[in-house]
Structure formats: structure tokens, C-alpha cells
DRENDO-1510 file (C-alpha; in Angstrom, 1 decimal, always signed):
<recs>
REC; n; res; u; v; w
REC; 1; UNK; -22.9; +197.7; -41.6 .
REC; 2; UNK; -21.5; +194.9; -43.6 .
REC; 3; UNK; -22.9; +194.0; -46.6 .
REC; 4; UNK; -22.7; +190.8; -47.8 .
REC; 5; UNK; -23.2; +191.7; -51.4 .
REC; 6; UNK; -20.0; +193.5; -51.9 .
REC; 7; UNK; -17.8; +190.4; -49.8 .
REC; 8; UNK; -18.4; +188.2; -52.7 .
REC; 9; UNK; -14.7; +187.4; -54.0 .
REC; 10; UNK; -12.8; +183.8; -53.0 .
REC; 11; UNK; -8.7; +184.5; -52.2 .
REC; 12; UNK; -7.2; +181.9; -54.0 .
REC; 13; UNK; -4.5; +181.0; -51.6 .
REC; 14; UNK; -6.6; +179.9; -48.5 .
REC; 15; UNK; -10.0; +180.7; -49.8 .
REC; 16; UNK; -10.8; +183.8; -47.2 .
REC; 17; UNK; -13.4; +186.6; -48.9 .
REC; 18; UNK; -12.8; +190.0; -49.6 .
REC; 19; UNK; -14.7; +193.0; -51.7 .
REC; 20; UNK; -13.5; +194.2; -54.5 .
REC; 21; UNK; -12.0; +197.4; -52.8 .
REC; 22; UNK; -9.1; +195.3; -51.3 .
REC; 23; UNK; -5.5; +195.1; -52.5 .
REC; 24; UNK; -4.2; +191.5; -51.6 .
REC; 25; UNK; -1.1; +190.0; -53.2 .
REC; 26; UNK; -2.1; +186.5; -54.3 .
REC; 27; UNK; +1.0; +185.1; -52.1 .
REC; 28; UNK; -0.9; +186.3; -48.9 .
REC; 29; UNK; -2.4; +183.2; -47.1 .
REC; 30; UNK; -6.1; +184.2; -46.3 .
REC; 31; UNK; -7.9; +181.5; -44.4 .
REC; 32; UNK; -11.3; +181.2; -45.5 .
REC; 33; UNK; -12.5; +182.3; -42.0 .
REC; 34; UNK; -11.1; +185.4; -43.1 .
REC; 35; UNK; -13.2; +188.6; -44.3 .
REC; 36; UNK; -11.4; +191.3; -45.6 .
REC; 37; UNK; -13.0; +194.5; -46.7 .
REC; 38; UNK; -13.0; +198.6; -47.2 .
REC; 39; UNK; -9.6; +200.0; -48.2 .
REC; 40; UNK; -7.4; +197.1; -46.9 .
REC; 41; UNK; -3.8; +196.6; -48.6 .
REC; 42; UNK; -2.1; +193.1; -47.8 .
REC; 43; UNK; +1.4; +192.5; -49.5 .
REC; 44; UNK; +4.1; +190.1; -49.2 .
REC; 45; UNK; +4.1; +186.5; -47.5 .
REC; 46; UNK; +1.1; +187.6; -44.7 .
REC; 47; UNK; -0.4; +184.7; -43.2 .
REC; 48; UNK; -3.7; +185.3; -41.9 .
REC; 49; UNK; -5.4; +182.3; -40.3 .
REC; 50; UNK; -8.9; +181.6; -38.2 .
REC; 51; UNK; -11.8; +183.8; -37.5 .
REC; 52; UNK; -10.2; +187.5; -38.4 .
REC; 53; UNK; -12.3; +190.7; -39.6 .
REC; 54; UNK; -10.0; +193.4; -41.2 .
REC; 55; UNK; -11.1; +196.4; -42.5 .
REC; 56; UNK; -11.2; +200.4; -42.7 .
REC; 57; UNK; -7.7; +201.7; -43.6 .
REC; 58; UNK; -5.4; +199.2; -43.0 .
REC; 59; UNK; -2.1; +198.2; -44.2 .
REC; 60; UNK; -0.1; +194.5; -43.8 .
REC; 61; UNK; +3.1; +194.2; -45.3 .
REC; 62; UNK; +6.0; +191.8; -45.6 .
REC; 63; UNK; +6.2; +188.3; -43.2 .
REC; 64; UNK; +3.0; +189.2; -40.8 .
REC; 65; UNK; +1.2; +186.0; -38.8 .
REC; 66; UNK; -2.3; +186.6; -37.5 .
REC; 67; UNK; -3.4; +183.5; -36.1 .
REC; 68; UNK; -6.7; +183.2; -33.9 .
REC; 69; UNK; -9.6; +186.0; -33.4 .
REC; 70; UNK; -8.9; +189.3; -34.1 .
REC; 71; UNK; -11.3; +192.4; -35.5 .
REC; 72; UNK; -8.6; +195.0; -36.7 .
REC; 73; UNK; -10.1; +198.2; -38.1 .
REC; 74; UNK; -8.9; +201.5; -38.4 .
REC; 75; UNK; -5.9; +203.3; -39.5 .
REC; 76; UNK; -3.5; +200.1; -38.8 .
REC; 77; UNK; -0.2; +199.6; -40.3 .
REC; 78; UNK; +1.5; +196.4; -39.4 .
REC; 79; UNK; +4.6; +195.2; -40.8 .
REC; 80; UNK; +7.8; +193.5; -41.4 .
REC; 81; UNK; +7.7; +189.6; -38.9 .
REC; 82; UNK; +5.1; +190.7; -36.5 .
REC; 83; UNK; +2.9; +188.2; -34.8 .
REC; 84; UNK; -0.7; +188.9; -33.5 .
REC; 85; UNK; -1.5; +185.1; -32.0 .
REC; 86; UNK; -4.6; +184.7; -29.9 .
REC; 87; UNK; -7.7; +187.3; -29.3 .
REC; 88; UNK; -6.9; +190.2; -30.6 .
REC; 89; UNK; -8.4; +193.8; -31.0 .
REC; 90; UNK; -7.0; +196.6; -32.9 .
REC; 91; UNK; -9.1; +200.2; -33.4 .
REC; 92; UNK; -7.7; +203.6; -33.6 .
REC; 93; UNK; -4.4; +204.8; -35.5 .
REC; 94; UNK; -1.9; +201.7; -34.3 .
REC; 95; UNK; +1.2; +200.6; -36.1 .
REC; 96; UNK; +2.5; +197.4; -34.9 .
REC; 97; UNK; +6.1; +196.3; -36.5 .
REC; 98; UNK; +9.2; +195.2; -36.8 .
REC; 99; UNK; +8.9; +191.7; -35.0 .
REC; 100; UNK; +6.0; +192.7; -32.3 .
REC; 101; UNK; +4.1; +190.3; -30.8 .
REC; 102; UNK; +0.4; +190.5; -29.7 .
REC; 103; UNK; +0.0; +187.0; -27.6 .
REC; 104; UNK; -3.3; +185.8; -25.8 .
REC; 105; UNK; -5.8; +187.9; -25.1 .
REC; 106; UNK; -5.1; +192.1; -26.4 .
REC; 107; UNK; -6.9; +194.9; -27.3 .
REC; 108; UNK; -5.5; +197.8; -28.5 .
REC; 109; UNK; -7.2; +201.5; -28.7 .
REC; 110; UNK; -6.9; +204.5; -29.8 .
REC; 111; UNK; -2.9; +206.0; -31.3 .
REC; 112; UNK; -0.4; +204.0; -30.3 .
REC; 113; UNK; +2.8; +202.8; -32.0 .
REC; 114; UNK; +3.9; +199.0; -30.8 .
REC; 115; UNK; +8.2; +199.4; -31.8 .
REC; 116; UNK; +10.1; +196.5; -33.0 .
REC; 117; UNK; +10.9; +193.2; -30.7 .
REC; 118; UNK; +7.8; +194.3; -28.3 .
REC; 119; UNK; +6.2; +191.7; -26.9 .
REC; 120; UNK; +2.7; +192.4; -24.8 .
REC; 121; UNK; +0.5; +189.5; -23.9 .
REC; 122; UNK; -3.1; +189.1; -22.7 .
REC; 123; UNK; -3.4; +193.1; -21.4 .
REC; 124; UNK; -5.6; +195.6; -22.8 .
REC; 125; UNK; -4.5; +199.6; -23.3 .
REC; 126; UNK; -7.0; +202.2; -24.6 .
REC; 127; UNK; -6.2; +205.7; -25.5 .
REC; 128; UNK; -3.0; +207.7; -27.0 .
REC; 129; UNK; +0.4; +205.8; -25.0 .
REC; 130; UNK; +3.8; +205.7; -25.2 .
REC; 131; UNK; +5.8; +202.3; -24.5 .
REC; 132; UNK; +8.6; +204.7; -22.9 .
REC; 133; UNK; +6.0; +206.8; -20.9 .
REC; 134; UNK; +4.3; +203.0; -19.7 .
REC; 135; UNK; +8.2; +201.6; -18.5 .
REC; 136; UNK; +8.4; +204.8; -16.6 .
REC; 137; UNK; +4.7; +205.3; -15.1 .
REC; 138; UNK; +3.6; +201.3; -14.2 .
REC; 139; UNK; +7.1; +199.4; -14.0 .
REC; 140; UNK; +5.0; +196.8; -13.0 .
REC; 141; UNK; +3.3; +196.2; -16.1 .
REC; 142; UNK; +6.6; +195.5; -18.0 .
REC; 143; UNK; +10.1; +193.7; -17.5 .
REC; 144; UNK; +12.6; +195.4; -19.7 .
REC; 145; UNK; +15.2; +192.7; -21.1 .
REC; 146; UNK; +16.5; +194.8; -23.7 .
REC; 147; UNK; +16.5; +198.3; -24.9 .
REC; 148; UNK; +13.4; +198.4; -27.6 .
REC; 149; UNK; +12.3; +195.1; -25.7 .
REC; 150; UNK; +9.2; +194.9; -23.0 .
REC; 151; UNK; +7.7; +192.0; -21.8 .
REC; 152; UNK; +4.3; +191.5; -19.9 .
REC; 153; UNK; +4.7; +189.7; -16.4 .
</recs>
């Protein structure tokens, strides 16, 4: 349950609220729509904008941009210039990085591992996958433009 009494502190830089548990570089940009709580590291130039709820045991590091809704809990790791733009979900063990980009409505569950330049947009995938094993299973789902590269169509 959250409690209000521990989500108490102002960022400075965007004027979002976090506990006193959190690690958050003062050059992250934390919208004060923003609650941040539990063991939650932020570093670098992260921009996190609009109505987001980030917490258990997660870790955003270097150029990140969440824009939009998103609840993001769980053993997340997202990193380097990834984007998560629009409604987005993230629960389970997920690292998103190198240049990903969550777009419109997502919701990721469960272990997965989003790989650099990936793009998936307004599609929902719960339980332990693979990107490789998704190409080869519902080549429908994905048009490959490059190798490392997938695009919803």
C-alpha cells in the first residue's frame, strides 16, 4: 500500500515526489506528476514527464524519456536513449535499453529483455519471451528492418 507519509520530498528539478529510500541525481527531470518510491535509482539526464509511478527495484540510467502514463515496478533496468512514450506498463524482471522504444499503448510482463534499436508499439506481451523466439514463432507481429531492429505493424 502506498503511504503518503514516507512520499514527502519535492525533486528540485521538475518538482515530482519521492521517499527518502530513492537515489535520484538532481540532473534527472522529474515532473511533479511523478511519484517515485522503494528502492528506485535514477542517474544521468532521465527525463520523466506526466502521470508515472515507479517503484520496487528499479534502475534508470543515462539519456532515458518517459513521457505519458506509465506504472513501472519490479526488477526493471532501463538504460542508455531509450524512450517509453504513451501508456505504458512494466512488471516483472525487464530490461529495456540501448535506444528501445515503448510507443502508444504497452504492457510488459513478466522476464523479458527489450535489445537495443527495438521498437514495439501499442501491443501487450506477458510472461518470459525472447524477441528472436517472437520473429520466428508470429512473423506477423514484427517486420524486421535490421538485425537487432523489430518493428510492430
Amino acid at each position: 500500500m502506498l503511504s503518503h507519509a514516507r512520499i514527502n520530498i519535492v525533486h528540485k528539478n521538475g518538482g515530482g515526489l519521492v521517499d527518502k529510500r530513492v537515489r535520484i541525481d538532481p540532473s534527472v527531470y522529474l515532473g511533479r506528476r511523478a511519484v517515485v518510491f522503494n528502492s528506485v535509482d535514477i542517474r544521468g539526464n532521465v527525463v520523466i514527464k506526466g502521470n508515472v509511478l515507479i517503484y520496487k527495484e528499479t534502475l534508470i540510467f543515462g539519456n532515458v524519456k518517459i513521457e505519458g502514463s506509465a506504472l513501472i515496478r519490479g526488477r526493471i533496468v532501463i538504460y542508455d536513449s531509450s524512450k517509453l512514450i504513451g501508456n505504458i506498463i512494466m512488471d516483472g524482471d525487464i530490461s529495456v535499453g540501448n535506444n528501445a522504444m515503448l510507443l502508444g499503448n504497452v504492457v510488459l510482463e513478466g522476464k523479458k529483455n527489450i535489445p537495443g534499436k527495438s521498437v514495439i508499439k501499442d501491443n501487450v506481451f506477458k510472461g518470459q519471451f525472447d524477441v528472436e523466439d517472437v520473429k520466428k514463432t508470429r512473423p506477423d507481429y514484427f517486420n524486421v528492418l535490421n538485425k537487432g531492429s523489430f518493428f510492430h505493424v
